[in-house]
C-alpha positions as CSV (number, residue, x, y, z in Angstrom):
1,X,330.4,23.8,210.5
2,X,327.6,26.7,210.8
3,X,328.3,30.0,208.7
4,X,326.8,33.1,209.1
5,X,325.8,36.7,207.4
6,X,327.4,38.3,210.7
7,X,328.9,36.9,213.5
8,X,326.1,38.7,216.1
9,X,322.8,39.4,215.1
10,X,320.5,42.3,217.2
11,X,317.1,40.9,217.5
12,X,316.0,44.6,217.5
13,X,317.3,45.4,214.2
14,X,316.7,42.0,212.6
15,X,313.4,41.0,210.7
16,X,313.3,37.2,211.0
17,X,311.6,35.2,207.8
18,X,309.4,32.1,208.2
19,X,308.4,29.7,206.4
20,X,304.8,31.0,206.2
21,X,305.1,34.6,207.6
22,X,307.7,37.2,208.8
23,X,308.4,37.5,212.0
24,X,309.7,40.1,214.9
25,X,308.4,42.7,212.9
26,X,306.5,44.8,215.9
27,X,308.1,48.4,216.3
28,X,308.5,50.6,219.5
29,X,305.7,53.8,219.5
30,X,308.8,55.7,219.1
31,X,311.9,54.3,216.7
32,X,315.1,53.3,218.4
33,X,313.7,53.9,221.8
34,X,313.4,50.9,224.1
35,X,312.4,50.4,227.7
36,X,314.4,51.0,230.6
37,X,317.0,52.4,228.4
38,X,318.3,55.8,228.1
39,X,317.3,56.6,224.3
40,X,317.7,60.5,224.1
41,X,318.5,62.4,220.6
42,X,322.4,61.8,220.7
43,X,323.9,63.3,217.3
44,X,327.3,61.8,217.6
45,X,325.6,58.4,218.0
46,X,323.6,59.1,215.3
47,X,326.1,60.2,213.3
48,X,327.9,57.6,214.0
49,X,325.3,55.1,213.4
50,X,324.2,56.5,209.8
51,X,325.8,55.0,206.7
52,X,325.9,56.0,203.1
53,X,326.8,54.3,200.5
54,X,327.0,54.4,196.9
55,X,327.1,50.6,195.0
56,X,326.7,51.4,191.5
57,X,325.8,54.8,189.2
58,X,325.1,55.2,185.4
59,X,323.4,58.1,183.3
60,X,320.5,56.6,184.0
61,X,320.3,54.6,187.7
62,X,322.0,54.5,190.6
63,X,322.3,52.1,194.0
64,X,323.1,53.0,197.3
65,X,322.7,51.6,200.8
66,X,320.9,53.8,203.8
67,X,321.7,52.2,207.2
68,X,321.0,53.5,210.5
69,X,317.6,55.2,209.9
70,X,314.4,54.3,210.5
71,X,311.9,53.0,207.9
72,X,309.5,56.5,208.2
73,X,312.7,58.1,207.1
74,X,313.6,55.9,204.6
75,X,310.2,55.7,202.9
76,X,309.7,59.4,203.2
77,X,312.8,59.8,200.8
78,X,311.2,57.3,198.7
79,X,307.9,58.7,198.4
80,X,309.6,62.7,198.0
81,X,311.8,61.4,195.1
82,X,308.6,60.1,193.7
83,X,306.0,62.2,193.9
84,X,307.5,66.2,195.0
85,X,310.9,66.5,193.7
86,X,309.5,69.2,191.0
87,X,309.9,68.6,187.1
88,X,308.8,70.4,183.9
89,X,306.5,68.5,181.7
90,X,304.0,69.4,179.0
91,X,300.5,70.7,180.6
92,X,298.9,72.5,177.3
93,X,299.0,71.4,173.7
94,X,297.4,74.0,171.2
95,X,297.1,71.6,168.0
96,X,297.2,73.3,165.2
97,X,296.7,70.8,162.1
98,X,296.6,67.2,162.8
99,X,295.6,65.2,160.2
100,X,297.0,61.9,161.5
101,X,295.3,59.0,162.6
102,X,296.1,59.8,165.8
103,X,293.2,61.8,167.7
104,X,294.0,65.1,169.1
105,X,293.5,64.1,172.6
106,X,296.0,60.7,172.6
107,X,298.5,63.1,170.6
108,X,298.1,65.6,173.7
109,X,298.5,62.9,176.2
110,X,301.4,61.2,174.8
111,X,303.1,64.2,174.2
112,X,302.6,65.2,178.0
113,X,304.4,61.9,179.5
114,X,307.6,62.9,177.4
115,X,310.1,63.7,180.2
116,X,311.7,66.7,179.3
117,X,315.7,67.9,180.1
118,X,314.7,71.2,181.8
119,X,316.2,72.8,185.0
120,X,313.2,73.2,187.0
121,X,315.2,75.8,189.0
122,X,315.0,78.3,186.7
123,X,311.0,78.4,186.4
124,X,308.6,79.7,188.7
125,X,305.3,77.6,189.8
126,X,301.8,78.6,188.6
127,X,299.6,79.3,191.4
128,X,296.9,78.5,189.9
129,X,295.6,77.5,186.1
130,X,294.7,80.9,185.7
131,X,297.6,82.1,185.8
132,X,298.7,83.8,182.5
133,X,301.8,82.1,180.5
134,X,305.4,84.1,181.1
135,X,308.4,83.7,180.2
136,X,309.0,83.1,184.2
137,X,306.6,79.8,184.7
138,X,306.1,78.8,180.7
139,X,308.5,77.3,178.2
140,X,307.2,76.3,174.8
141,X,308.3,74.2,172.1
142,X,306.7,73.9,168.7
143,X,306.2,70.0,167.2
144,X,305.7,70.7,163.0
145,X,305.6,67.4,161.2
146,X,305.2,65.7,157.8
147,X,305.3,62.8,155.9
148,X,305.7,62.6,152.3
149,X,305.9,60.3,149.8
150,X,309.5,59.7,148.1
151,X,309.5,60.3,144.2
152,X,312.0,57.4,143.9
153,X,310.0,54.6,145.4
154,X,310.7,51.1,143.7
155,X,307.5,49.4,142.7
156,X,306.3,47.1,145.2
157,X,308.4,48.5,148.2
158,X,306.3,47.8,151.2
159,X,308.9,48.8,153.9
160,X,307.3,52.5,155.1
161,X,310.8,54.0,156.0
162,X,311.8,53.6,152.3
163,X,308.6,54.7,150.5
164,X,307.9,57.8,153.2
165,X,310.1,60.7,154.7
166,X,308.6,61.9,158.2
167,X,307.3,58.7,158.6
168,X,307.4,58.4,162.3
169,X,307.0,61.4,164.4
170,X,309.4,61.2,167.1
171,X,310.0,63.1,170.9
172,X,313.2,64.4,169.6
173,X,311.1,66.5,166.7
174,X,309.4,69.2,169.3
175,X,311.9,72.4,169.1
176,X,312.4,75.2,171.5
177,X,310.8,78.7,171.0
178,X,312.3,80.6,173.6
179,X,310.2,84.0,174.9
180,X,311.4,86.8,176.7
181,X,314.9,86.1,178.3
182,X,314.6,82.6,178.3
183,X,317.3,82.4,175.1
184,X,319.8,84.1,177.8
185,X,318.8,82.0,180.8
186,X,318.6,78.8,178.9
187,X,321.8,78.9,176.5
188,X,324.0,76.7,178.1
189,X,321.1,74.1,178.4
190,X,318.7,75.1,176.2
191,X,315.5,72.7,176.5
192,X,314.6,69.9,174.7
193,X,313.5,66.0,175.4
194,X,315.4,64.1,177.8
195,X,314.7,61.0,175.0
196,X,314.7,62.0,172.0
197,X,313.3,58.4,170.5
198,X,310.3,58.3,172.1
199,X,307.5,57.0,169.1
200,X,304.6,60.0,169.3
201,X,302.5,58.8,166.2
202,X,303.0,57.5,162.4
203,X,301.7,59.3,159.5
204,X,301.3,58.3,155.9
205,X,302.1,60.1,152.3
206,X,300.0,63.9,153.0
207,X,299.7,64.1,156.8
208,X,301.0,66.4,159.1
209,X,300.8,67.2,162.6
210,X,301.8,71.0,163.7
211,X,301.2,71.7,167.2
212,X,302.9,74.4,169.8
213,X,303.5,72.8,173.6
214,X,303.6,74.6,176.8
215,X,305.2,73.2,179.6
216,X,305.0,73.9,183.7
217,X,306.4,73.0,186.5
218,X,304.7,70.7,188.8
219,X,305.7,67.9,191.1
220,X,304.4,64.3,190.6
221,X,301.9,64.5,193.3
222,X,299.7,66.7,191.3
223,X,300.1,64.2,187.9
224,X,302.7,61.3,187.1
225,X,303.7,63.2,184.1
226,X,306.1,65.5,186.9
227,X,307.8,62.6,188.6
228,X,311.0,62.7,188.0
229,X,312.1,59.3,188.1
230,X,310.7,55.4,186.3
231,X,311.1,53.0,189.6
232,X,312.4,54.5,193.2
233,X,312.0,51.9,195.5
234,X,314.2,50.5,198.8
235,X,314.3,46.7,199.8
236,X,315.7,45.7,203.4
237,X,319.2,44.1,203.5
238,X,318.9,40.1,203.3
239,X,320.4,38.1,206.2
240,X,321.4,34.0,206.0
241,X,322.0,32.5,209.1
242,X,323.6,28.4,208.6
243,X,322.7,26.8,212.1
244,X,324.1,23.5,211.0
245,X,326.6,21.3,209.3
246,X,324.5,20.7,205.6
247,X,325.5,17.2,204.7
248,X,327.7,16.9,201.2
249,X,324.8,15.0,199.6
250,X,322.5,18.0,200.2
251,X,324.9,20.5,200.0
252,X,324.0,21.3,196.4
253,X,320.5,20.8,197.0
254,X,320.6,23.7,199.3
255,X,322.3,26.0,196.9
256,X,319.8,25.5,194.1
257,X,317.7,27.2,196.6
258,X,319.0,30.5,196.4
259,X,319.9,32.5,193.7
260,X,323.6,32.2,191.7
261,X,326.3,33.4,193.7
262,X,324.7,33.6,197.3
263,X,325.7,30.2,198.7
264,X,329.3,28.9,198.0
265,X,330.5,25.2,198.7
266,X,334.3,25.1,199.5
267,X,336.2,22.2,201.4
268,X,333.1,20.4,202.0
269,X,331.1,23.0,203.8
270,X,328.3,25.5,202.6
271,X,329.3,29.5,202.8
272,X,327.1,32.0,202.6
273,X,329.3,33.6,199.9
274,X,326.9,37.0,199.2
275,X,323.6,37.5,201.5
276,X,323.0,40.5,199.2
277,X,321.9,38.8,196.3
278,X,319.3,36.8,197.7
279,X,315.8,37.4,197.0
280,X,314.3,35.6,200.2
281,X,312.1,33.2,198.1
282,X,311.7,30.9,201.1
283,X,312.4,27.9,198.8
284,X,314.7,26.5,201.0
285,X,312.6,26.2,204.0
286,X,309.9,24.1,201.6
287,X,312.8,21.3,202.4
288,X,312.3,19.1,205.4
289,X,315.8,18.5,205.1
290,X,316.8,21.6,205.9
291,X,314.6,22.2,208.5
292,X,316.2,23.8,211.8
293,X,319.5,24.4,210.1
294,X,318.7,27.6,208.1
295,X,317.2,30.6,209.5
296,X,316.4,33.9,206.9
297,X,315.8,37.4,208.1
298,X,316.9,41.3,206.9
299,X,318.2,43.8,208.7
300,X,315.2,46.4,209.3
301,X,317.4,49.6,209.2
302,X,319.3,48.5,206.5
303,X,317.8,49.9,203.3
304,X,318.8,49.1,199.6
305,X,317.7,52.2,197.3
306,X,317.5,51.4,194.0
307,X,316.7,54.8,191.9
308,X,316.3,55.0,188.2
309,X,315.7,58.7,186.8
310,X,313.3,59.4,183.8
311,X,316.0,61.9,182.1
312,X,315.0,65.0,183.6
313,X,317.9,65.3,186.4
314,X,320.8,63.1,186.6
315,X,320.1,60.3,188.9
316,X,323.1,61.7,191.5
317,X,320.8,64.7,192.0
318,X,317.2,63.0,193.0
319,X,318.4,62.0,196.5
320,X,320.0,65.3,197.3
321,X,316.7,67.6,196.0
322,X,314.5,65.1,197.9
323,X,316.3,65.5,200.9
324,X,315.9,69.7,199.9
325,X,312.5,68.8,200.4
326,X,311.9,67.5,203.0
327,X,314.5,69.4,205.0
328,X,311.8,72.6,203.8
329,X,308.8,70.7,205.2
330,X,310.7,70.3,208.3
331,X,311.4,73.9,208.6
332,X,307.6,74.9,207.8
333,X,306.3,72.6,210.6
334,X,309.4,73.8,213.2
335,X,307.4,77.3,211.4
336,X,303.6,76.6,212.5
337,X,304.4,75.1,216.2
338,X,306.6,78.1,216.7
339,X,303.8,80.5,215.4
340,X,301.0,78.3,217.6
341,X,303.1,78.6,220.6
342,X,303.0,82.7,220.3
């Protein structure tokens, strides 16, 4: 007995899998518009045909599924999320005293790629480097570290974290110096690093680093420093197709070739138990056995997001600011062809 993903799959909306390349894959010049069909911009359908849905959240990551868009849609979330949902990293480091090992440039870099729990809401962009630091487009924090030798070290310690104090300079060491009315604006949340263990540099008995930070907002297009998030990527929704009876013999054969949990063998005959999890290896169509009984594809406007957020917003909050931005894009092109047309 054959089992199936779905009962009826559309060829239009389904991305078929070979053994040595995909197939089906061609578009339309315009998504969801086909020939001799009526195709106009229906909002109840699309409303209708659009899907959200949230699979898993934690502080850190989240999952949901995007159906009924089309891929330039999808991917333009993607790419906003990545690259122009605005942050507030480190841009200028004034050092001080730094008598580390660590060079005063790799200190400066490092310290720039710490992501930083700041609303980005509350500060204005520079429009250009020249702009002078305010308390509108500038926070600073001050880093002041130092490692000294205990008095009551054992002869022949070797561990450092018992013969030093300060040791290991550490993200969660830079404090905030607020200017202006940035202690009012910023008291509920004042800033500080979004993870506080990040390793900046280890020092010895006599050194010291003391250094003041000033951070901007920028977006991640400009450097990767801004994005907020690690990983922000989609995949397409798997599909298994069992054309034929799989003989009990091979019947475990064939669910080695998938991972754990996709392919189920009850009363004799192979289920396709969760499509989901599969991770379209192709392994099973390698088997000459199987040839002609399995067919893999994924559904082309079904789209996976899988989101994890560096610390500076809450992962719940990327999707909805990248869609802020690209719903202002929209409005500043609807702006230009308005302003040509006049």
């Amino acid at each position: 007995m054959a089992s199936s993903t779905s009962q009826q799959i559309d060829p239009r909306t389904h991305v078929r899998v070979g053994k040595e390349r995909v197939e089906n894959v061609a578009g339309t010049a315009f998504p969801g518009h086909h020939p001799g069909e009526s195709n106009h911009w229906d909002l109840d359908q699309f409303n209708r045909n659009l899907r959200v849905t949230l699979n898993s959240l934690s502080p850190s990551s989240l999952e949901f599924d995007l159906v009924g868009v089309d891929a330039s849609v999808a991917n333009a979330l993607r790419r906003i999320v990545i690259s122009e949902v605005p942050t507030v990293a480190i841009e200028t480091v004034y050092v001080w005293n730094n008598t580390s090992i660590v060079q005063d440039e790799v200190l400066a870099q490092r310290l720039g790629l710490i992501p930083l729990a700041i609303d980005p809401r509350k500060l204005q962009l520079k429009q250009s480097p020249e702009d002078a630091p305010t308390d509108l487009n500038t926070v600073v924090f001050n880093l002041i570290a130092r490692c000294e030798r205990r008095k009551d070290v054992k002869k022949g310690e070797l561990d450092p974290a018992k013969i030093y104090t300060g040791a290991d300079v550490l993200s969660s060491q830079i404090e905030f110096d607020p200017k202006g009315s940035q202690a009012e604006s910023f008291a509920q949340n004042p800033p500080r690093a979004a993870v506080g263990g990040i390793l900046l540099a280890k020092m010895r008995g006599g050194q010291e680093i003391v250094a003041e930070l000033h951070c901007n907002k920028g977006i991640g297009k400009e450097h990767a420093k801004w994005s907020p998030v690690a990983t922000a990527s989609y995949r397409l929704l798997p599909t298994i197709s069992v054309l034929g009876d799989i003989p009990p013999s091979l019947q475990p054969k064939f669910q080695a070739c998938f991972p754990p949990g996709v392919i189920d063998i009850s009363s004799g005959k192979v289920v396709v138990a969760n499509a989901r999890a599969d991770t379209v290896s192709r392994e099973v169509l390698r088997h000459s056995e199987f040839e002609g009984k399995v067919e893999l594809g994924r559904v082309r406007d079904h789209f996976i997001f899988s989101i994890e957020s560096a610390g500076q917003y809450s992962p719940e909050e990327l999707v909805p600011e990248a869609i802020g931005v690209l719903l202002a894009k929209i409005r500043e092109v609807r702006r230009c062809l308005r302003a040509a047309v006049v």
